[in-house]
C-alpha positions in Angstrom: 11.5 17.6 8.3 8.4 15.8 7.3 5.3 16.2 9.3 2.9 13.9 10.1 -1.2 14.9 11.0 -3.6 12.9 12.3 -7.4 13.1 11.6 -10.2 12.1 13.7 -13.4 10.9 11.6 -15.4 9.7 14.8 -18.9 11.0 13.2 -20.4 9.2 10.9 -20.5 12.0 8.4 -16.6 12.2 8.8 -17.0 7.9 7.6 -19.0 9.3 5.2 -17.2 11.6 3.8 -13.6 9.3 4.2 -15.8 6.8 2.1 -16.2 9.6 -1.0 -12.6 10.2 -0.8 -10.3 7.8 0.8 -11.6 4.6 0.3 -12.6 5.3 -3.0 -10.9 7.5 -5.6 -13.2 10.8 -6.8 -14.4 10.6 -10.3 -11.8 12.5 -12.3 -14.0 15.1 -14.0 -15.6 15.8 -10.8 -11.8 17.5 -9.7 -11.1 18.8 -13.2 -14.1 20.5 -14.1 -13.5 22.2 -10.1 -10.5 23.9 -10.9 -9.1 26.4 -13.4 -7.6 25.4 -16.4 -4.0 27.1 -15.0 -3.9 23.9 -12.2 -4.6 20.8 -15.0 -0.6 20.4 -14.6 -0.4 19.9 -11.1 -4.1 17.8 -11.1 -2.4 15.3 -14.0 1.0 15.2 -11.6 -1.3 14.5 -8.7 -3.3 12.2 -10.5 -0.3 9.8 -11.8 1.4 10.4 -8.2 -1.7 9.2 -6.0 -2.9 6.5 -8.7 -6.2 8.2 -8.9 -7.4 11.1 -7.1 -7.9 10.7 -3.4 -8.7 13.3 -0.9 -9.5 15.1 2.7 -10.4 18.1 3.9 -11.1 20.8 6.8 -13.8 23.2 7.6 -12.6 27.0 8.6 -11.1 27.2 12.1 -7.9 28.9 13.1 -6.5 25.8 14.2 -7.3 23.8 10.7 -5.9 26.6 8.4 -3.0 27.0 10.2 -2.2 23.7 10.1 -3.5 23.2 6.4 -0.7 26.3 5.5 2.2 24.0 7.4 1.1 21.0 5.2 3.7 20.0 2.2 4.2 17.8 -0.1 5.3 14.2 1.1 4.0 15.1 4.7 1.8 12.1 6.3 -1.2 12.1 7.3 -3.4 8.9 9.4 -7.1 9.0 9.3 -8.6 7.2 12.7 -11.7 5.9 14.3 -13.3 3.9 16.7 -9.9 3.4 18.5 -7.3 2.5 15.3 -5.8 4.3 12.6 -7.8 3.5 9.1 -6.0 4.5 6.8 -2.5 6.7 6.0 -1.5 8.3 2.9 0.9 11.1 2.3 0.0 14.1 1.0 0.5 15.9 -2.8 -0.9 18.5 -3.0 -3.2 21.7 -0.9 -6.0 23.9 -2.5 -8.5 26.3 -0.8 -11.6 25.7 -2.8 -15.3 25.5 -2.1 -16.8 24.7 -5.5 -13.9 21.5 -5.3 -15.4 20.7 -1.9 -18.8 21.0 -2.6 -18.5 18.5 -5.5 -16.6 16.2 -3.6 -18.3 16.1 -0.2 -21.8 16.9 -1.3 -23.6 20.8 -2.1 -25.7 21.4 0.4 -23.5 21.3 3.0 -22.9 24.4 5.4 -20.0 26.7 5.2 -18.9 26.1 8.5 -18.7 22.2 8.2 -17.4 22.6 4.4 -14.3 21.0 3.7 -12.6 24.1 1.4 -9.1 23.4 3.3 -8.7 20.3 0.7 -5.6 18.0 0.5 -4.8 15.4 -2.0 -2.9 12.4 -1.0 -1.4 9.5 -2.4 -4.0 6.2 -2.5 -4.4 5.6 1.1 -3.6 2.0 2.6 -6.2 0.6 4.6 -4.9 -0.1 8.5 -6.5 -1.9 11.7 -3.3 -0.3 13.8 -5.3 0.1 17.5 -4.3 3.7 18.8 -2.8 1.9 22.1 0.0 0.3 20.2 1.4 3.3 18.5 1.0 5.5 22.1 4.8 5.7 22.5 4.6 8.4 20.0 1.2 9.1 18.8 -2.0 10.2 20.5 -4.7 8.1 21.8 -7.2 10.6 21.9 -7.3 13.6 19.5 -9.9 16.2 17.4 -10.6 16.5 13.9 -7.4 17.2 13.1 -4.0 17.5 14.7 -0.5 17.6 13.4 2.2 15.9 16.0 4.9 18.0 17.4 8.2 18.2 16.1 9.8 17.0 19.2 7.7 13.7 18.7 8.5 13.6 14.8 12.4 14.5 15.8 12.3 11.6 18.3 10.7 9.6 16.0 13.8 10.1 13.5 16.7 9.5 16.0 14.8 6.1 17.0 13.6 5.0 13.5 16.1 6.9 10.9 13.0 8.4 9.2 9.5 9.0 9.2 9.2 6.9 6.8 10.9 3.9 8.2 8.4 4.8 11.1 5.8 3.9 9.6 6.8 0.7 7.8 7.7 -1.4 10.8 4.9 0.5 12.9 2.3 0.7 10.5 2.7 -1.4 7.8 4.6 -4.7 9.0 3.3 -5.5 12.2 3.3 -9.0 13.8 -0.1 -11.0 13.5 -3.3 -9.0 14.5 -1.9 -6.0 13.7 -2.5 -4.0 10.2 -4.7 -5.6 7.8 -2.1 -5.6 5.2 0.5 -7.4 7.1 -0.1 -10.2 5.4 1.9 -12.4 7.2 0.6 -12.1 10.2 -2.8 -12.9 8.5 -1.5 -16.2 7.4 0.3 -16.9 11.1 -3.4 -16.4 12.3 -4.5 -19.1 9.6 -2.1 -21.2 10.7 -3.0 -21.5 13.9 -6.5 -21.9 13.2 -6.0 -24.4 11.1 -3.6 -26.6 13.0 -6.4 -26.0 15.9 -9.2 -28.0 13.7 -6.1 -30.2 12.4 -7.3 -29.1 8.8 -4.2 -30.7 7.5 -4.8 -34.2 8.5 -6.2 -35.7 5.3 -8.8 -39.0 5.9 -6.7 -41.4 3.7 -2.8 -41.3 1.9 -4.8 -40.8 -1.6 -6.5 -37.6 -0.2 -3.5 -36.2 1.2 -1.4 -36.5 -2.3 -3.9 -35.0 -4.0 -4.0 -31.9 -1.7 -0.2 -31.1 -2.2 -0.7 -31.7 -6.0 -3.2 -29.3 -5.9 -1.6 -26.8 -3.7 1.7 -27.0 -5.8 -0.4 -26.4 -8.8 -2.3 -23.2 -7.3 0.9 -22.3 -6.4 2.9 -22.3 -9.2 0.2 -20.2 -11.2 -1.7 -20.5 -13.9 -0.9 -23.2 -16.4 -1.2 -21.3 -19.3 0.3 -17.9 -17.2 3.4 -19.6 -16.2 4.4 -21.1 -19.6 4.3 -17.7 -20.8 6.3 -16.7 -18.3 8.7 -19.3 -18.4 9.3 -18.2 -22.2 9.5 -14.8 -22.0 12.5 -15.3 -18.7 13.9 -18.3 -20.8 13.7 -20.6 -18.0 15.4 -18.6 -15.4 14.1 -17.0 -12.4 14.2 -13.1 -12.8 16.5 -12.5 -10.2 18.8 -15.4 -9.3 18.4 -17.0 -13.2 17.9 -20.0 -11.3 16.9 -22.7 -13.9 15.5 -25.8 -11.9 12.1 -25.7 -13.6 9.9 -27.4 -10.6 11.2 -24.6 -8.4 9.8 -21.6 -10.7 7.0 -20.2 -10.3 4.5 -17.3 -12.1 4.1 -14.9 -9.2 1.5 -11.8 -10.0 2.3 -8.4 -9.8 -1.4 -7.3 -9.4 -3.2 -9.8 -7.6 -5.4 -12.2 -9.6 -8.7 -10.3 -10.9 -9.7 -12.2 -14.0 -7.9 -12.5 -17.4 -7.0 -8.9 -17.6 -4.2 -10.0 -15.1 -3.0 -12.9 -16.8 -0.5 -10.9 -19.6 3.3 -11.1 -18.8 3.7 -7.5 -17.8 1.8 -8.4 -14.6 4.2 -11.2 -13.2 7.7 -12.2 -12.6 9.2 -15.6 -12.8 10.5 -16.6 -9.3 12.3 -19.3 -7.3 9.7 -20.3 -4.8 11.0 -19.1 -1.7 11.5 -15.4 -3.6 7.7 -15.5 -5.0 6.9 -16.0 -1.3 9.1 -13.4 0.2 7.1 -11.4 -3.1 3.6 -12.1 -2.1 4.8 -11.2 1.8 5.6 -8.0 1.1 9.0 -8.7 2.3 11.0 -8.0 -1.3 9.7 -5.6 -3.8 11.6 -3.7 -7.1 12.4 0.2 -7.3 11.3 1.2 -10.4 13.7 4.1 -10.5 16.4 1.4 -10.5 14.7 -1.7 -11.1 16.3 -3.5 -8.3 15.9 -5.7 -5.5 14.3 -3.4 -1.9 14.7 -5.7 1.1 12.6 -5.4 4.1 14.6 -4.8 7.1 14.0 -7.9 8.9 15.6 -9.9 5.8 18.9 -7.7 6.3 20.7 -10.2 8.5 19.4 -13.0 6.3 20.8 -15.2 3.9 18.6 -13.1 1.4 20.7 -10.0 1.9 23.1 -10.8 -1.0 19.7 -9.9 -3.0 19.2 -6.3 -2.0 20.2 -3.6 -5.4 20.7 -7.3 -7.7 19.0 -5.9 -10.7 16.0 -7.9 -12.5 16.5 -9.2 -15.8 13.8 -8.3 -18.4 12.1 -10.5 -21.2 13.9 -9.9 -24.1 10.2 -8.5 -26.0 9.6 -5.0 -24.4 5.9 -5.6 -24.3 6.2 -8.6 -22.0 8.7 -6.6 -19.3 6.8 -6.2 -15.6 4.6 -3.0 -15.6 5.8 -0.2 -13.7 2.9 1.0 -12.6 2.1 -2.3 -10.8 5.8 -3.0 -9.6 5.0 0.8 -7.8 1.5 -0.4 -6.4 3.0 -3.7 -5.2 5.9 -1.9 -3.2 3.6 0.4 -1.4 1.6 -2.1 -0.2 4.2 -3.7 1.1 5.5 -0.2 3.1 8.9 -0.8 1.3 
């Protein structure tokens, strides 16, 4: 049974010390050069796991080392403040080690506040999840660091089939105003704001033809992106092989970030409605499989057919969708 713990970072050295580690990755020879030689395996299999190496700690405390000795592999653990879980992550790996702590956390600081009970974790997801809307099974008010009973995780389970599945429609896919990456609730609160200033009442016929040329264009991607895209899938979208040009689109893997993202290996041609159901986070690809993963409120939808269809690949190998950003792109989207 997996475990989940839940750290407080209240004080602001806690923030601090979240900011070294879990919203930013630690520099890489910082870790290496902190641990023997005999550990480089696990470090690299952490490292290619958590995408970077990301990590949180306790101080000694009967209470923190006996939880720190339950911890294991694929456990979860939600990091919380100021009334909301921050951030989640699971974890990959345990360690006992000052010299790693001290370089991580900073030297000077005391033994008794020193974070040698260290976890890695996977790259964290940011959250905004307020503590009152998760009270049904998790505290409101806890220390520096608590793990949840296992009648609560057993519960959890027999209501939600897995911990797992927990936190995807709890965490991670929330209606609007609730975790900053449920992106559609972002764009339902943009929505309403902008029908509130009537935003999309253009001034004259001309001005309003030019705003949906525009939008399809932004849309559709890149000129330049989708042409290559378009050859390299021979006209057909990559999962339905639907052909009707005006409907394709170039959707991005990565999110835009300059030309680096503009090769093939970072996007997939898609029918429209799929590249939106992409950016949503409602449809993502197993790697392991490279297939279709459906979010569970698509399941009774007419897009059900599409969960396990496999994607079809550009013929040139150096063109297929990256792996790496297929992975990042499906746990963002808590699939």
């Amino acid at each position: 049974m997996a475990r989940i713990f839940v750290a407080g970072a209240e004080q602001a050295r806690d923030r601090n010390d979240a900011e070294k580690s879990i919203a930013h990755p630690i520099d890489r020879q910082v870790v290496i050069r902190s641990f023997s030689d005999s550990t480089d395996p696990e470090l690299i299999d952490i490292e290619r796991h958590g995408h970077g190496f990301f990590a949180w700690g306790l101080p000694p405390g009967d209470g923190h080392i006996e939880n720190w000795f339950l911890m294991a592999r694929g456990d979860f653990v939600l990091l919380g403040y100021k009334g909301a879980y921050r951030y989640y992550a699971r974890v990959l790996g345990r360690y006992q080690n000052e010299r790693a702590a001290r370089a991580i956390w900073g030297p000077d600081t005391e033994e008794s506040a020193l974070r040698q009970y260290l976890f890695f974790l996977s790259e964290p997801i940011a959250l905004g999840q307020p503590y009152s809307v998760l009270a049904d099974f998790l505290p409101e008010q806890f220390g520096e660091f608590e793990r949840i009973p296992d009648e609560t995780v057993r519960r959890i389970e027999s209501e939600f089939g897995s911990v797992e599945r927990f936190v995807r429609r709890r965490l991670l896919t929330s209606s609007a105003g609730g975790p900053m990456l449920d992106i559609s609730g972002l764009i339902q609160i943009s929505e309403r704001e902008l029908a509130r200033l009537q935003a999309f009442d253009p001034d004259d016929g001309k001005s309003g033809r030019n705003q949906v040329i525009e939008g399809i264009i932004r849309r559709r991607g890149h000129p330049a992106f989708r042409q290559q895209l378009l050859a390299a899938y021979e006209y057909r979208c990559a999962l339905t092989s639907c052909n009707a040009l005006d409907a394709l689109e170039a959707a991005y893997i990565v999110p835009y970030r300059g030309k680096f993202t503009q090769h093939p290996s970072n996007g997939l041609l898609l029918r429209a409605d799929l590249h939106t159901l992409f950016d949503l986070g409602k449809l993502a690809i197993d790697t392991r499989t490279m297939a279709v993963i459906l979010a569970d409120d698509l399941a009774d939808s007419s897009y059900r057919i599409l969960a396990g269809r496999p994607l079809r690949f550009p013929a040139d190998s150096e063109q297929r969708p990256n792996t790496e950003a297929l992975d990042l792109h499906r746990r963002l989207a808590g699939l």
